[in-house]
N, C-alpha and C positions, 0 to 999 in steps of 0.2 A: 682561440677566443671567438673569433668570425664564427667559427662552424659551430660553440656553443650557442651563440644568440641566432644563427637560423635557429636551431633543432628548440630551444624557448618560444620564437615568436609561431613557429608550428605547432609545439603543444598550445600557444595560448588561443590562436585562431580555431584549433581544433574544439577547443572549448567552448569556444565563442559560436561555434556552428551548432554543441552541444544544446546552446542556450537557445538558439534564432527559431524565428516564428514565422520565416517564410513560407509563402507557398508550396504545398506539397503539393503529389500527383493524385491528390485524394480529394475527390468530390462530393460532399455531405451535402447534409443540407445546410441552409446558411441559419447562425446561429442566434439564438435568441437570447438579445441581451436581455440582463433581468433589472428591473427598475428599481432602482436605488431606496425609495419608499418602504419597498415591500420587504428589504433585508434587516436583518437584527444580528448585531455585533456584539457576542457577547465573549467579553473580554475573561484573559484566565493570568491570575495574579502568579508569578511563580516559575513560571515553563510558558514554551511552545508549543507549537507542532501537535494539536489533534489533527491524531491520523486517522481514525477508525472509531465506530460509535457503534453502541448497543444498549439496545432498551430491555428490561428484565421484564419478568413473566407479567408483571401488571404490568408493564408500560411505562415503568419508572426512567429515567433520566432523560437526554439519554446520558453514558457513558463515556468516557476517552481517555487514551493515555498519553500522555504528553512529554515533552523532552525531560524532565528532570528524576522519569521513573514512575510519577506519578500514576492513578490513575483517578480521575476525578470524577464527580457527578453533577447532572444540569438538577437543580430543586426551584420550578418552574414556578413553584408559589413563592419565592423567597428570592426567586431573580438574580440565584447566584450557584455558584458553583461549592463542590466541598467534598475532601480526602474522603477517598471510597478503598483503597490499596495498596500498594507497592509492589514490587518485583526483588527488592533486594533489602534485604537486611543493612546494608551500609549505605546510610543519610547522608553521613558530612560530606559537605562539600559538594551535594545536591544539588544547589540551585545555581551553581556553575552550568549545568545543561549538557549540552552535546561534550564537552571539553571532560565531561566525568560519566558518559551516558554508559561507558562500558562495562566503568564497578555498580553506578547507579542503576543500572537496565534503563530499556527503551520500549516500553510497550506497544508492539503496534497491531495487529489485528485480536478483536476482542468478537465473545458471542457466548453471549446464556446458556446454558442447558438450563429448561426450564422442568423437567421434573425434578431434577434436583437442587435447584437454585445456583448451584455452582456457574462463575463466570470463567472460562476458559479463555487462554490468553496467549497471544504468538510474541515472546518478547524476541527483540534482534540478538540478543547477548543471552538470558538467562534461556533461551529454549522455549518448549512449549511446558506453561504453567497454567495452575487454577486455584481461585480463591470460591470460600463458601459466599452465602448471600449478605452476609452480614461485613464482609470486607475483610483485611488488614493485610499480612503478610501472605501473598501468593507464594505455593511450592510446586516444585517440579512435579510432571506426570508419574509414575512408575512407568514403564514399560519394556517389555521383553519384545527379541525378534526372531523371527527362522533364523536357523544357523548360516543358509546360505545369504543372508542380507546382512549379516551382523559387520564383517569388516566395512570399514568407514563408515558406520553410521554409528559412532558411539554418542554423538554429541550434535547437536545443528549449532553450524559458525551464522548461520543468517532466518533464523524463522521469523515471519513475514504479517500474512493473512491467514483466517480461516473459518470458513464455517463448520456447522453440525447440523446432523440428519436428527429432529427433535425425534423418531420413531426409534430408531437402530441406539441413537447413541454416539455413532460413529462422527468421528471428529476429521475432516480433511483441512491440511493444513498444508503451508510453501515455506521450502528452506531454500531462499533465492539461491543461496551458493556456499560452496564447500570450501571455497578459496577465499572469499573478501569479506567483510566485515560489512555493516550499515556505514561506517564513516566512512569505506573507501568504493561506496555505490557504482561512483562515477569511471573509476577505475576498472569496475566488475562493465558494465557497459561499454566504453572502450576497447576494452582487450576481448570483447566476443566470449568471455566467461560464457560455459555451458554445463555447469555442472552444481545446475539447482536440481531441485527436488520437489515433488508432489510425494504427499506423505496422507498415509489413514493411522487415526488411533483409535482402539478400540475398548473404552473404560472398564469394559468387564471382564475381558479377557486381557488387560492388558497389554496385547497385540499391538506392535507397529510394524504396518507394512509402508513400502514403496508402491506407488502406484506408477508412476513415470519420472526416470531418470535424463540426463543430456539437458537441462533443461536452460533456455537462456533468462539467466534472470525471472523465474517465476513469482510471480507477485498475487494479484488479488486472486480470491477464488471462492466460488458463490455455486449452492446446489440447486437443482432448479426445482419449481414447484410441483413437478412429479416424483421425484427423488431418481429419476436415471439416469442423469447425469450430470457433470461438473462444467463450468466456464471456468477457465483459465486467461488470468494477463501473462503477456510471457513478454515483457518489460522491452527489453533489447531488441525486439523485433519486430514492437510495434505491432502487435496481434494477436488474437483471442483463439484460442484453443479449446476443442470441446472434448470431453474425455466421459465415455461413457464407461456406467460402471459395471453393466452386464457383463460387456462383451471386454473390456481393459482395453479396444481401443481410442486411439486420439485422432483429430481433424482441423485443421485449420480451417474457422467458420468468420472470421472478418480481421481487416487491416481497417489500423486505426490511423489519425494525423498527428498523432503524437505518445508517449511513450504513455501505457496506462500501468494504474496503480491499483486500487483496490478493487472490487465488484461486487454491488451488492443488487439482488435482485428488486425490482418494480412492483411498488403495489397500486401505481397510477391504474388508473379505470382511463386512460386511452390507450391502451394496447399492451401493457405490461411489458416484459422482456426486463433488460438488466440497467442498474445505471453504473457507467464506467466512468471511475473517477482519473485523468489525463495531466498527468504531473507538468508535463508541457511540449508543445508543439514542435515537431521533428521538423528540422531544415535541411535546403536540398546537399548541403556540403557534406552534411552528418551521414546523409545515405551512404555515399560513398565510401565515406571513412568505415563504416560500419559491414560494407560489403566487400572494402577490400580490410581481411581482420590483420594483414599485414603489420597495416600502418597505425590501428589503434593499440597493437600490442607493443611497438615500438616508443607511442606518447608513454604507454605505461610506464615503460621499464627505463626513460628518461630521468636523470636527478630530479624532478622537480613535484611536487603536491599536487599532485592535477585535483584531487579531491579538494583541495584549501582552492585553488585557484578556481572550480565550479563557484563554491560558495561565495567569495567574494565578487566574481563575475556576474553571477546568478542575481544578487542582490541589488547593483551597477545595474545590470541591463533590465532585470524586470521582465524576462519570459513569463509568459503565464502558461494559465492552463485552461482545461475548459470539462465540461461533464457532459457524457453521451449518455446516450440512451440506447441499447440495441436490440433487436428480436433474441430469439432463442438460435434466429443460424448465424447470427452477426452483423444483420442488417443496418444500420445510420438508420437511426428515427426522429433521433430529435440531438439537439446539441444545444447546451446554453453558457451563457458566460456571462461573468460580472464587471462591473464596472465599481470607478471609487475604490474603495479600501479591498475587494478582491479583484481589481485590476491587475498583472504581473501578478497573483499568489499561484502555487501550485494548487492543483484540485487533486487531493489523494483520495479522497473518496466522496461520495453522492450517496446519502441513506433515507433513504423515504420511508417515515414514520407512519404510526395507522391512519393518523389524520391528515396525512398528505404533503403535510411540511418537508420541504427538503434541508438536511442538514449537511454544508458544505463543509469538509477537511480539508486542512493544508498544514504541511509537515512546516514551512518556514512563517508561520501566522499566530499571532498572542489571541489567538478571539477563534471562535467556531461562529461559522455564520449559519442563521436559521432563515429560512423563504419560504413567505404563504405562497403556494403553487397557485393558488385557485383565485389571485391575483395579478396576475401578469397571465 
């Protein structure tokens, strides 16, 4: 019994590091809080968790998918939000949330194709889907592969983020991982899981290739404004990966202070580069756990929820997160964080519209918050 409650009060402290916002060995710049005046809370009846946002070829919404499967839209004349899609045919018992998100789907990284109107969509459960412009039921892509790529990829257990090349067509997407699920995140981190995926789809050929395999928890991933090549978050290790699409190789171009999540590229007029949205702040305990994979693959395989035991911790302690800004080689430019109502929220992603506004996501948040930039 003694030796059950060490190996418990170990998992839970490990968590607790999971959560912590101490100091790390990472020197940014210092961060700018954003003033409370200048944020707009705009509440969503229903669901949680916008994660990911996208504005259609005028400029419409923006969009987001939230916990209940949904995907909803901002109607900026009307000051409210309203059913734009779905992911799965099976409603009931919808608005239960994360507790039914795996028959409901969880839509999380979204983006236009704008010659077609079609919105393309990364759900965690149903794969990668697309609805036309006019909404309702999203279907899966078709897609064929080479022969020599086809075993284990029949399915994605974790797709993620993704953007598209508006010229080509071509879709790159992230299937965090082949082993864990979205509800057992914490565990895919943990245990050093490396066996996500960078993915191309190719709508006319219906071609799906791999672009880079081994991957720790791949998460956001943004083209950049020349189209040659890709930023990657690679979640678990706390750094941005650049993946050119010339040449198919990868580099690691910056460490961040905490774990990043989405990446949507800058249309700010002081220096552009990417903004990385920073789920929350890496502690000095967590390093260690993470760099010896020993010990986190041990909490895993413990009796206990480490994923239920994040969540309710998570909520208790109030990590936050914060939104970076980077160059195109992973430079710290800028970093800001909120106060009030996104004090302790996670930051899944940072989307800067035409007009400059920043739209903050957060997977554990009822509201998407909007900030005039050109005010603070």
């Amino acid at each position: 019994m003694y030796s059950n409650l060490c190996l418990t009060a170990t998992a839970v402290a490990a968590i607790f590091a999971l959560l912590a916002i101490s100091t790390t060995r990472f020197s940014p710049p210092l961060p700018e809080t954003l003033d409370e005046p200048n944020i707009e809370y705009l509440s969503i009846d229903g669901g949680v968790g916008p994660e990911s946002f996208a504005f259609d070829s005028a400029g419409g919404g923006p969009y987001t998918g939230i916990s209940d499967g949904r995907i909803i839209k901002w109607l900026p004349d009307k000051q409210r939000w309203i059913d734009f899609a779905v992911t799965s045919p099976n409603r009931t018992g919808c608005e239960e949330g994360e507790k039914e998100e795996e028959r409901c789907g969880r839509p999380l990284g979204l983006r236009f194709k704008h010659g077609d109107g079609d919105l393309y969509i990364a759900d965690a459960y149903m794969g990668l889907l697309h609805v036309g412009a006019n909404g309702g039921l999203a279907k899966p892509v078709e897609f064929e592969m080479e022969e020599d790529q086809v075993l284990g990829f029949h399915s994605f257990t974790f797709a993620n983020s993704l953007d598209i090349d508006q010229l080509s067509g071509h879709v790159y997407f992230t299937d965090s991982s082949s082993h864990y699920h979205r509800r057992n995140f914490a565990s895919a981190i943990l245990s050093g899981d490396s066996s996500g995926r960078l993915m191309k789809y190719d709508p006319k050929s219906k071609q799906l290739s791999l672009l880079l395999g081994n991957l720790s928890f791949p998460n956001g991933v943004s083209l950049s404004k020349n189209r040659d090549f890709l930023l990657l978050a690679e979640t678990t290790k706390c750094r941005i990966l650049k993946y050119w699409l010339g040449t198919g190789k990868a580099e690691v171009v910056g460490e961040l202070p905490g774990f990043p999540d989405n990446i949507k590229r800058s249309r700010s007029s002081k220096g552009g580069g990417f903004w990385v949205g920073i789920h929350s702040r890496r502690g000095g305990v967590l390093r260690l756990i993470l760099s010896q994979s020993w010990i986190g693959k041990g909490l895993v395989k413990l009796p206990l929820d480490v994923d239920k035991i994040y969540s309710y911790l998570g909520k208790w302690i109030g990590s936050g997160g914060v939104g970076v800004r980077v160059s195109e080689e992973g430079e710290v430019m800028e970093i800001i964080e909120g106060k009030a109502e996104l004090r302790g929220r996670s930051f899944s992603e940072v989307e800067e519209g035409e007009d400059g506004v920043l739209w903050i996501g957060s997977i554990n948040s009822p509201f998407a918050a909007k900030i005039n930039v050109s005010k603070y």
